[in-house]
VOGU-3710 file (C-alpha; in Angstrom, 3 decimals, decimal comma):
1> xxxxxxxxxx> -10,320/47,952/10,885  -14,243/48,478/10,840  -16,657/46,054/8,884  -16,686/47,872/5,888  -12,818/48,053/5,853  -13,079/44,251/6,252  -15,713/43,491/3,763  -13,388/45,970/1,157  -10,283/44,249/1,840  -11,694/40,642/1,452
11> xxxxxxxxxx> -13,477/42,026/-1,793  -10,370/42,981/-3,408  -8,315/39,724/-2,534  -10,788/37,822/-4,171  -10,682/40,387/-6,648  -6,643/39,551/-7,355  -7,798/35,540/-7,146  -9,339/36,239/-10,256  -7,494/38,338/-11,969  -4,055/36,466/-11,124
21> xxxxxxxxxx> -3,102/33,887/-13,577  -0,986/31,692/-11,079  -0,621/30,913/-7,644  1,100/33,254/-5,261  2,813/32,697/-1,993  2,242/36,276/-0,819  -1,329/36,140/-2,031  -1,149/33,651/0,232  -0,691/34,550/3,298  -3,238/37,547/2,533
31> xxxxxxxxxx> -5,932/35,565/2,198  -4,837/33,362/5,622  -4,580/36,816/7,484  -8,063/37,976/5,809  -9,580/34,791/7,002  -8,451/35,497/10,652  -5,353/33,025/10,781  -2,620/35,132/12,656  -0,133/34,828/10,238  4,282/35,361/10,051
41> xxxxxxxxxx> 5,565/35,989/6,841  9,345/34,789/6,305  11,551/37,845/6,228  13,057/38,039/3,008  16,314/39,410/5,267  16,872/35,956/7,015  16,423/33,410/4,278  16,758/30,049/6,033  15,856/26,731/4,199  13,767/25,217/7,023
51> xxxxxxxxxx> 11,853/28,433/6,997  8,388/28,110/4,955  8,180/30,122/2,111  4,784/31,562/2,688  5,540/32,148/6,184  3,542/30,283/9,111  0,044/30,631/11,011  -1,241/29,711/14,254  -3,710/26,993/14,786  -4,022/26,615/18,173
61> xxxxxxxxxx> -0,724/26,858/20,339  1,087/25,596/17,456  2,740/27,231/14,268  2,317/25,949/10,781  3,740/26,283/7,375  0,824/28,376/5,095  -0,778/25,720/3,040  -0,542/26,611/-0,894  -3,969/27,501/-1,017  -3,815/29,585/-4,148
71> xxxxxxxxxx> -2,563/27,144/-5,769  -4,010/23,660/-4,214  -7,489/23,154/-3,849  -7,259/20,646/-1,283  -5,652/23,186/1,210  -8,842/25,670/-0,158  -11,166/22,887/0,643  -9,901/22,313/4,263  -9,622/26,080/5,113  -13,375/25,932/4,164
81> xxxxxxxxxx> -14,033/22,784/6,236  -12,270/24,646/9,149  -13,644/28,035/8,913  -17,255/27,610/7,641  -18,064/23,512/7,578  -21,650/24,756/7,378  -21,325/26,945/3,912  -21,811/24,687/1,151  -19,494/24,745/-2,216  -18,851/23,766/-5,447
91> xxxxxxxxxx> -16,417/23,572/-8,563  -16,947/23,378/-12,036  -14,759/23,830/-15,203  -15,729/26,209/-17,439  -15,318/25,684/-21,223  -14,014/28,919/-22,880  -10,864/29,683/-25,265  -8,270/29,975/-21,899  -9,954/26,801/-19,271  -11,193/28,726/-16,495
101> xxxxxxxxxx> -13,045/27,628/-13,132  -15,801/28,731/-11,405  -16,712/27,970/-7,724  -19,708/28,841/-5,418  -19,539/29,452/-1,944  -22,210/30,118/0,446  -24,058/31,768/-2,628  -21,178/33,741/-3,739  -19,522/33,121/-6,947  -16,129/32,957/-8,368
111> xxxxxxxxxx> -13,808/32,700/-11,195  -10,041/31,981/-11,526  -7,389/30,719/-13,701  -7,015/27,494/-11,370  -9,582/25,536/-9,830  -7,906/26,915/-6,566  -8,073/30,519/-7,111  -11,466/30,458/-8,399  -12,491/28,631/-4,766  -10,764/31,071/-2,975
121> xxxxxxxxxx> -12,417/34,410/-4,806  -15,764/32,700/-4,087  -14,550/32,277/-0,456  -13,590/35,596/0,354  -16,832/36,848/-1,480  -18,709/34,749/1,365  -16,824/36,208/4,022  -17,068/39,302/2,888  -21,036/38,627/2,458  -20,898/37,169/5,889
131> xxxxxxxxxx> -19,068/40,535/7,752  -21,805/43,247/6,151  -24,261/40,848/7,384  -23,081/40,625/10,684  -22,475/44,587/10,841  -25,720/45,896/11,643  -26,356/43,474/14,747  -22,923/44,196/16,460  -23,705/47,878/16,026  -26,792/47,348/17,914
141> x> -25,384/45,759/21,084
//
């Protein structure tokens, strides 16, 4: 996939983080795989119960159930924490006829239905920003 493919894709997750109304296990895993977790989704063949729903991820050598982060903002905060401790971010609720949330990451915005979903648009906008950015110096070298 080349950095504009990459930028696009991470565009329009954060695209369905805002338009999405509630949390989504196979939104999910997108985003985890968008971030660069390698990710397993649970084969909807071979339904076991000890099987995560959202599928699992490697960190490190081991293999871990996909945190909820569309719909928990603590598992949003700590994939922020992990991936970009640097980036700064924040929250606020937004007083309009349906509550709403916006977030800001890095400079990018976001909005969402949850709290969650709103830091995860702003997120992926970042990353996104972050990949064009890096584009031009790895074509030079």
């Amino acid at each position: 996939m080349t950095s504009a493919d990459q930028r696009d894709h991470l565009l329009a997750l954060a695209q369905r983080c805002e338009r999405t109304g509630r949390p989504d296990r196979n939104l999910d895993a997108d985003i985890y795989e968008a971030l660069g977790f390698t990710v397993r989704r649970k084969p909807t063949t071979l339904l076991a119960p000890r099987t995560p729903p959202g599928g699992i991820y490697q960190h490190g050598s081991l293999w871990k159930a996909i945190g909820k982060i569309s719909a928990e903002i603590d598992v949003a905060v700590g994939v922020i924490r992990e991936k970009a401790p640097d980036w700064n971010w924040s929250l606020q609720s937004v007083a309009t006829e349906q509550q709403t949330y916006e977030a800001l990451v890095a400079g990018c915005s976001g909005q969402g239905a949850l709290a969650s979903l709103a830091l995860c648009a702003a997120l992926l906008k970042a990353f996104a920003r972050s990949r064009s950015e890096q584009a031009p110096t790895q074509a030079e070298s």
